[in-house]
N, C-alpha and C positions, 0 to 999 in steps of 0.2 A: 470480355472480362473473364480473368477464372474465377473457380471458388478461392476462399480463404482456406490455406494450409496451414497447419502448424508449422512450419520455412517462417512463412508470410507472418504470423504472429508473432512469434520470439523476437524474428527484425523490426518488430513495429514496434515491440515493448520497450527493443532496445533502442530505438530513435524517441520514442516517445519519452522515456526517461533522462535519457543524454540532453536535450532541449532543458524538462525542467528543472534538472541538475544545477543548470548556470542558477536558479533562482533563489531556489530555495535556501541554499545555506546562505544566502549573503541578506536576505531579505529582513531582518532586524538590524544587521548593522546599517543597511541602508537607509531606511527607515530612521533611526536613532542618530546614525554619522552625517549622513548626506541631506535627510532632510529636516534633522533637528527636532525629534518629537520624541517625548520621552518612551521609557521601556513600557510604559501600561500603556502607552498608546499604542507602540505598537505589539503588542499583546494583544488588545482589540481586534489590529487590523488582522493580523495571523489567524484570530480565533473566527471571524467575519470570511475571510479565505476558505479554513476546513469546512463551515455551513455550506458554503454558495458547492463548493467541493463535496459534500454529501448528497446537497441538493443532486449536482449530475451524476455521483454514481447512480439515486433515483432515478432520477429519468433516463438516464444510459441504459440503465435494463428495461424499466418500462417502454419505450420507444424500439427497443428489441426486438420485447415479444411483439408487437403491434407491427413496427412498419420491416422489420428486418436491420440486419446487421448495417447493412452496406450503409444504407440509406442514415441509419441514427451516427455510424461513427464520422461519416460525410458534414455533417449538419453541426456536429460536436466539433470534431476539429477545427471547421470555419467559424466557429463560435472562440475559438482559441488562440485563432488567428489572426483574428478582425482585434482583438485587444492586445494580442502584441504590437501591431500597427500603431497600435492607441499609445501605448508603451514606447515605443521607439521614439514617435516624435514629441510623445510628452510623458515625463513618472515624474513631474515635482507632485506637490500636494497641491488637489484632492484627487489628482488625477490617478496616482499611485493605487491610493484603497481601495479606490471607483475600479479599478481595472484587474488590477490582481486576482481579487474575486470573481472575474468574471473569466480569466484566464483558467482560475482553480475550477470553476463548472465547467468548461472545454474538454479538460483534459482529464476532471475524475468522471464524466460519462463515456470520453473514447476508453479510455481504461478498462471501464464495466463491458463494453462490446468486446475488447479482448479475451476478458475469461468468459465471458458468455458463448462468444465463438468458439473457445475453446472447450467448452464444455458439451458441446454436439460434435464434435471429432470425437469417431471411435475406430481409425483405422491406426491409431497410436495409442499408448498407454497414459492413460488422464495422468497418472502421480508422476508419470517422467514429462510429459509436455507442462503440464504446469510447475516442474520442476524448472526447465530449460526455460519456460517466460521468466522464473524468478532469476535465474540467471541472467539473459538477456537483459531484465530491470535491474538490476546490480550494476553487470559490467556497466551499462550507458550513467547507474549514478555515480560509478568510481572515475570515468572519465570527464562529465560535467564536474563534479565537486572538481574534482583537481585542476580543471579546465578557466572554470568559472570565475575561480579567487585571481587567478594570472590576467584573465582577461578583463575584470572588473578592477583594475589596480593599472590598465591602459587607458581606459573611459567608458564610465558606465554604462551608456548607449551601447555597446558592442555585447555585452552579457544579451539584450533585448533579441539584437538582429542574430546573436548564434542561434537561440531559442529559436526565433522564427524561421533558419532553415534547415534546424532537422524536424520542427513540426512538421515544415512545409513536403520534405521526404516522407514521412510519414503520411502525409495528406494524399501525397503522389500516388501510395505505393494503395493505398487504402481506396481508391478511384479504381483501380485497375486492379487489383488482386486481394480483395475482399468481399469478392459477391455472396449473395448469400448461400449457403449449403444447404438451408430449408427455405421454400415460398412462405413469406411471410403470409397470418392468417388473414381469414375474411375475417367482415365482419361481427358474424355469428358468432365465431372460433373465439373473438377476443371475446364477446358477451360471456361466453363458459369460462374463459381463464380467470375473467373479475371474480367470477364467484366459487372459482376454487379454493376449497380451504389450506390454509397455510401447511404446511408440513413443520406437525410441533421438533423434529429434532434436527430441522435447518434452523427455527430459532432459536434453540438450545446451543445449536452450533455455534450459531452468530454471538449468541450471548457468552461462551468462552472466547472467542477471537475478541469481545472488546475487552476481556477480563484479562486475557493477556498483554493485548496494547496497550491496555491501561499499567501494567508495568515495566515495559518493552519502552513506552515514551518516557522514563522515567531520565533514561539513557540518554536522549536525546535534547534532551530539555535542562533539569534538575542538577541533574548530578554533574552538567558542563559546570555550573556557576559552584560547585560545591571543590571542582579540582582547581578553579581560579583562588578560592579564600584559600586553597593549600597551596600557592602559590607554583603553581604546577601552569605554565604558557598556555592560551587557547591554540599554538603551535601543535604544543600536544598533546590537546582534546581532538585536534583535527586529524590528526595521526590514528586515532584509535577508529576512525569511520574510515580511512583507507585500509585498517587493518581488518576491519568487518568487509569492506567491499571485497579485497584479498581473499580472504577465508570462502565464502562464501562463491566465487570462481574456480576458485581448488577445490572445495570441498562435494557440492552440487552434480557433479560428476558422478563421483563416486556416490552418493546417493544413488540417482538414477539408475547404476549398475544392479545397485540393490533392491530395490523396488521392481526393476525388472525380473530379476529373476530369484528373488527371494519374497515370496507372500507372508511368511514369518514375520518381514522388518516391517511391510505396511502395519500387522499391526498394532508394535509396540513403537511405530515413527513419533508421531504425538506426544503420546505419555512420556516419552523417553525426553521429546525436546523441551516439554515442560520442566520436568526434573532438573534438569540443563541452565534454564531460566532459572529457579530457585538456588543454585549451585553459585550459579553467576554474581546473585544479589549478595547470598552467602560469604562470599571471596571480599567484600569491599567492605563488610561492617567493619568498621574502627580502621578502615584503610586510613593509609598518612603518607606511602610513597605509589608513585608514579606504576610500581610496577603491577600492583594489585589491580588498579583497573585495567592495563592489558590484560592481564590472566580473565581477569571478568569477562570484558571486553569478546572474547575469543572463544571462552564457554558460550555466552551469550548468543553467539554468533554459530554457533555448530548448533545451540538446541533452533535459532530464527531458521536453520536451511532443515531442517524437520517438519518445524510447525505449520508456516505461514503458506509454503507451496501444499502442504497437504492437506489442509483443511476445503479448499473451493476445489482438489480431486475428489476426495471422500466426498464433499455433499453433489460432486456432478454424478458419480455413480448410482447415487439412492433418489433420483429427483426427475422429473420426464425434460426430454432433449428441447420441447416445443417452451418450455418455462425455463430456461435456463436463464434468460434477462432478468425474468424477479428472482430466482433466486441467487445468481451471485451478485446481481446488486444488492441482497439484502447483507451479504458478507461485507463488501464493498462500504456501504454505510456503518457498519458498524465496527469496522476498523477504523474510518475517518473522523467517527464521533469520538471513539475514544483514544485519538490519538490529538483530537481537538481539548478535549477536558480531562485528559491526562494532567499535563501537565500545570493545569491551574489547580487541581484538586492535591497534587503533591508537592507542591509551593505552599499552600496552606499547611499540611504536614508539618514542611521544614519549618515552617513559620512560627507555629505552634508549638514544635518539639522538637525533634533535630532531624537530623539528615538518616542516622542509623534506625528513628522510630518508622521514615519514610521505607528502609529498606525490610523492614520487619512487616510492612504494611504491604505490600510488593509480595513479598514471599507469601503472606497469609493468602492476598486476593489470585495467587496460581496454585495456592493448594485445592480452594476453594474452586477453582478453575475445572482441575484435574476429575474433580464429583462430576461439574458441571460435560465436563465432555465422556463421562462414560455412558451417562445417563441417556444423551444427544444421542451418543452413535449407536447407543442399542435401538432408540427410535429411530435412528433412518434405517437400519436392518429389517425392523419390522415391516418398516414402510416401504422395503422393496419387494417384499412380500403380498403388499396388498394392493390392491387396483386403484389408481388416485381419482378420489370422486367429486363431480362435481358441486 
């Protein structure tokens, strides 16, 4: 078996995403069309999915640092696997909710061993590999999404069995070319990690990564059902996530260029893609035609290939190689929570107010973001600085 390279990751991310691509976008309609339950129901089921899904990015890092990479992404995938099985030969109800969730903990703890692995590679540069996995996750969702609606409009069983064999490549590739690059700890070594203290500006960090997904799902949720009352096709709502998938295969690239060899753009990357965010929200108040959320849409999408790759490189820098399980699975969870109660806390918004008070809310919680991560990153500077104590 080799080690796990950075090759080996990007292609996992990108098998691993393509799989759950078929799923996700169709998973309310199926739910609501196919199996006749209404939209709070399955709301539920969705919101029951991201927990079980936080759940394993937890445990995906914690079983990390304990038993090693190889071993926890081995154990996870089979765990993701054994419920598509479950899936294939049955998704009516109860059997759907029962399963779903337990496919979403498979795959949000193989996930967490990705950037965990990836955060102990130092023969490449952290903000371009973590760049290149965002990419690799991209291209495999712009191929599922588009994949997924064709083949789920042939028989819904085949959306299941596509899932199950690029898991199953993924599963392959992760047997054989994911060992681990450190000996996972003794005993002892874990007794010391339980009682390491947290590092305060990974939770600062974390605590802006949910402040942004919390208006980042805004997009993905909300403001679908808000371009349907303007009578605007879910055609082309769907159009505007191949346009993000797009941008972000072109754009990603050229990132990398820059990062590599510009230390300048690492450190206005962030701030810059927040700004971007606000610019985005910006673009859509009192929108009415079709072409405002493209424009959004696109901003949006050039500040997401800033942000979201650069945040789990910055905290793998400031953080020891031997914790990297808890600490990007503490990213890991808190992108999943707030991509889970995103979208119920700005349903309430619209509900309450309108759709532009939602967008004014959005802008406030990334300004409010912007404090939160200066504050963060000046603590993990410090913190590289000082000796992490037990």
């Amino acid at each position: 078996m080799k080690k796990v390279s950075a090759k080996t990751l990007i292609f996992g991310a990108f098998l691993e995403s393509v799989g759950s691509s078929f799923i996700w976008p169709i998973n309310t309609i199926f739910i609501h069309d196919y199996l006749h339950k209404s939209l709070a129901v399955a709301g539920m089921v969705l919101f029951f999915n991201s927990i079980l899904t936080f759940a394993g990015n937890f445990m995906g890092g914690k079983l990390f640092d304990r038993w090693g990479g190889h071993k926890t992404v081995i154990v996870s995938t089979a765990i993701g696997l054994l419920a598509l099985v479950g899936l294939i030969f049955n998704h009516s109800w109860p059997a759907y909710p029962i399963l779903l969730p337990i496919l979403g903990f498979g795959v949000g703890s193989a996930f967490t061993v990705i950037n965990s692995f990836a955060a102990q590679i130092d023969e490449v540069d952290r903000y371009k590999l973590f760049n290149a996995i965002y990419v690799g996750t991209n291209l495999g969702n712009a191929i599922g999404t588009a994949l997924g609606g064709y083949i789920a409009g042939i028989q819904m069983t085949l959306v299941f069995v596509a899932n199950f064999f690029f898991l199953t490549l993924f599963f392959l590739i992760a047997i054989f070319w994911y060992n681990n690059r450190e000996a996972p700890k003794a005993k002892s070594e874990r007794i010391k990690v339980e009682k390491t203290k947290l590092h305060p500006g990974v939770g600062l960090m974390a605590l802006f990564l949910g402040a942004s997904w919390f208006s980042y799902s805004q997009w993905s949720s909300n403001i679908s059902a808000h371009l349907t009352n303007l009578g605007i096709p879910v055609s082309k709502y769907s159009l505007l996530w191949t346009i993000n998938a797009v941008v972000i295969v072109i754009v990603l690239p050229v990132i990398n260029r820059l990062v590599e060899n510009k230390e300048w753009f690492k450190r206005i990357q962030i701030p810059l893609g927040v700004i971007l965010f606000i610019v985005a929200f910006a673009a859509i108040i009192n929108a009415k035609t079709y072409i405002y959320f493209v424009i959004g849409m696109v901003v949006l999408t050039l500040g997401e290939t800033l942000v979201y790759p650069g945040i789990p490189a910055m905290v793998s820098e400031s953080t020891p190689k031997q914790e990297a399980g808890r600490y990007q699975s503490l990213l890991s969870m808190s992108s999943t929570f707030a991509r889970a109660i995103g979208p119920l806390l700005g349903g309430l918004v619209v509900e309450n107010s309108s759709y532009n008070s939602l967008y004014f809310v959005a802008i406030f919680v990334l300004v409010v973001s912007l404090f939160i991560l200066r504050v963060g990153h000046r603590e993990l500077l410090n913190g590289q600085k000082n000796t992490f104590k037990a």
